[in-house]
C-alpha positions, 0 to 999 in steps of 0.5 A, a space after each residue: 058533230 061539227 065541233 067533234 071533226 074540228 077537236 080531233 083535226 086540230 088534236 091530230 094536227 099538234 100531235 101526229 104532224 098531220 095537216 088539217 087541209 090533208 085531213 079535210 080533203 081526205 075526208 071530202 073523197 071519202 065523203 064522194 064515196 059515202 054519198 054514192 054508196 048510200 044513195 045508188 047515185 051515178 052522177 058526178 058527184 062532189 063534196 065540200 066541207 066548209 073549213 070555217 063552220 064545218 057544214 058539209 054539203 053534197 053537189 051533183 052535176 045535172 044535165 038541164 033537159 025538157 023531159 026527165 027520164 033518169 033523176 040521178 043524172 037529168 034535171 028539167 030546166 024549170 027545177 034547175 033554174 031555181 039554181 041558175 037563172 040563166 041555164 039553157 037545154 043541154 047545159 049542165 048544172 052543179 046542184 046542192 042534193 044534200 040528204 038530211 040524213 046525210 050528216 050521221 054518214 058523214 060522222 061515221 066516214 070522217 070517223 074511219 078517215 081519221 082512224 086510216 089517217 091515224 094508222 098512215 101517219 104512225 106508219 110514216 113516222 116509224 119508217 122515217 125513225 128506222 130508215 135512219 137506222 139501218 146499220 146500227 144494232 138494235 134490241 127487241 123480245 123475240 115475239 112469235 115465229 112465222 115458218 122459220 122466220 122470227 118476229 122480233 117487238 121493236 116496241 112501236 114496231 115488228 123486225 123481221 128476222 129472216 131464216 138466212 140470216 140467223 147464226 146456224 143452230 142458234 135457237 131462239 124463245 118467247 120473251 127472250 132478249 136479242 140483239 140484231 143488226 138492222 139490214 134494210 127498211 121497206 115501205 109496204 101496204 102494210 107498213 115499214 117491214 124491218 129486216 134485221 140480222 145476226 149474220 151479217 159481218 156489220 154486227 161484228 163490227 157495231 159489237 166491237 164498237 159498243 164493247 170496245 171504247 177505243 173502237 168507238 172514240 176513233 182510237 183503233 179503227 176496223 180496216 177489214 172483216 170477214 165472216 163465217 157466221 156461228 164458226 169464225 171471224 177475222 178482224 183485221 184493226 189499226 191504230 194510228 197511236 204508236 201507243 196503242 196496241 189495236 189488237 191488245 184494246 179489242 181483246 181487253 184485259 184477260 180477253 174479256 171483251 173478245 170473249 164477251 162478244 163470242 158469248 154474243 156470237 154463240 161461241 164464234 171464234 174470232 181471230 183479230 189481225 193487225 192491219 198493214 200497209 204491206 200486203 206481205 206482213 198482212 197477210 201474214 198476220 191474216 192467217 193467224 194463229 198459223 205461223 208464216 215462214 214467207 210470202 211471195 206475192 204475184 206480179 199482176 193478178 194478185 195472187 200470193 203464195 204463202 210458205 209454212 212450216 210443215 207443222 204450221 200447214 194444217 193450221 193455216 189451212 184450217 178445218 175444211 179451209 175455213 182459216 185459209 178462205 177467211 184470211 182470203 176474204 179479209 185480204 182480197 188476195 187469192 191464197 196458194 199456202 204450201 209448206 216448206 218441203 212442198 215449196 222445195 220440191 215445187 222449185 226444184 221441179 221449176 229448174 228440172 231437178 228431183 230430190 234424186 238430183 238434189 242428193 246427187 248433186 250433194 255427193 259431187 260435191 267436194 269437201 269443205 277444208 278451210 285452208 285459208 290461212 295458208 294459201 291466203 284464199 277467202 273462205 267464202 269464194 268456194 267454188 262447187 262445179 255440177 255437170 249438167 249432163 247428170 241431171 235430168 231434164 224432165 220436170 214434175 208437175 206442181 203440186 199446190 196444197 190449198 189456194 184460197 181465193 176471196 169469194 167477195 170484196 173484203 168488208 172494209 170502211 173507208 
């Protein structure tokens, strides 16, 4: 057995980086409990394993008395000075209590040591490979489903693909191949537990990466995302090359790449927007493909009033607002979108004028005759008088069509 214990320490020792000291005193606590199992002892109880020959030994602490009245925990002093010549009454001594039959114990406790020592060493070691890995896609076979959970086979390994962050009606299978993006490691009793993700906006951006090699080579750099999975993302991208169209390289030739990750995604769509220094033309371009007459940004509390032609308004608020509340999220800013007609009346309102007024205000005025040339006057200092008196003074309550405010901090890289 002796030669056995040592073969398979060293074995574990070169292959699974455990060390054989950790091993040895493993198995002497084991041992301890083995001992006391087995033999009903109740006494402080040691075990050493000679780290040379391997020859196990059982020690027990025994308190010297005259008269014996419990053998486990008392030993006479005419027993216990056959160990220590010297010990006196109410000394305690640490005598070897070895049971013959104490070494096929022994080989099946260092068995089941080595086999728990084994399960713990392979647990750290695949925790150590995945902590590295969180924030990067991986591949695995969808495995089984717990409840609405799907379990997904790493290979060495099982991920944990929770309910929330699947792609709403995406519906998976047995065997089937899936990509995931992994969001957290976590040591349990059980082992490394891996949560993986489809759902979160990194996926987005580590699929870019991988489809696209002027992402991954640092040419085109991803500035900003934002999200609504199974429905529709914003990617907001910059290129330091004047050479490079950023936007032109993540679609790809005939809009193969984009449209290679929607397959991915489910059919996500997803819009991509140049990045800008300036707030005006960014978020502009966030709302695309809406087109943008103007922006007009607010002096401290970050809100941004977007006007649109009429026929643009619908299509910059997107269904259910979903365009507005992404361009939103991707930006930082909060988003007040009206159309042209709307943003007129807001003004007139502003400086208490109707479109009654504004009409009014048209008929007084007098015609235009370009007489310049024979009373020598310039054609653009005409002057248009209004009497103040005519226009009401009451002012009409604002009317604000859609305001989208970022629900969270845009998902940007640094």
């Amino acid at each position: 057995m002796n030669k056995e214990l040592f073969a398979a320490l060293d074995s574990l020792e070169k292959e699974k980086g455990i060390s054989k000291e950790v091993l040895f005193e493993a198995l002497e606590v084991a041992l301890v409990s083995a001992y006391k199992r087995n033999f009903q002892s109740a006494s402080a109880v040691s075990v050493n394993i000679d780290r040379e020959t391997g020859e196990i030994k059982v020690f027990s602490q025994l308190k010297v008395v005259e008269d014996v009245e419990s053998d486990q925990q008392e030993v006479s002093l005419y027993e216990a000075r056959v160990y220590d010549p010297h010990c006196q009454i109410g000394d305690t001594v640490e005598m070897d209590v070895t049971p013959k039959e104490f070494g096929r114990i022994a080989a099946q406790t260092a068995k089941q040591v080595v086999i728990q020592r084994i399960r713990e060493a392979e647990r750290e070691l695949i925790f150590e490979n995945f902590v590295d890995r969180t924030e990067e896609i991986i591949t695995g076979l969808v495995r089984r489903f717990e409840q609405r959970n799907v379990i997904i086979d790493l290979g060495r390994t099982e991920a944990v693909l929770p309910v929330d962050e699947q792609i709403p009606y995406e519906r998976y299978r047995q065997g089937e191949r899936v990509k995931t993006y992994i969001v957290d490691v976590k040591k349990t009793t059980k082992g490394p537990q891996i949560i993986v993700s489809r759902t979160h906006t990194g996926f987005l951006k580590r699929l870019f990466e991988m489809e696209v090699p002027e992402i991954f080579e640092g040419i085109v750099e991803i500035k900003a995302a934002a999200r609504e999975a199974g429905h529709r993302s914003k990617l907001a991208v910059f290129s330091n090359n004047n050479d490079i169209d950023p936007v032109g390289a993540c679609v790809g030739p005939k809009g193969s790449r984009v449209q290679a990750i929607s397959n991915e995604l489910k059919g996500e769509k997803i819009d991509i927007i140049k990045w800008s220094e300036e707030s005006e033309e960014y978020i502009a371009n966030a709302l695309s493909p809406a087109k943008v007459a103007s922006v007009i940004l607010g002096s401290d509390n970050k809100m941004a009033t977007v006007v649109v032609p009429d026929s643009q308004l619908s299509l910059a608020i997107g269904k259910e607002g979903q365009n507005a509340r992404l361009a939103a999220k991707i930006t930082g800013w909060k988003i007040d979108i009206s159309s042209e007609t709307q943003f007129t009346e807001k003004s007139l309102s502003a400086i208490g004028l109707s479109d009654e007024n504004a009409e009014e205000l048209d008929e007084r005025q007098e015609p235009f005759v370009d007489d310049s040339e024979s009373t020598g006057a310039d054609s653009s200092e005409i002057a248009v008088e209004v009497n103040e008196e005519d226009g009401p003074d009451n002012e009409v309550e604002e009317d604000s069509k859609a305001i989208a405010e970022p629900e969270e901090d845009p998902v940007t890289d640094d």
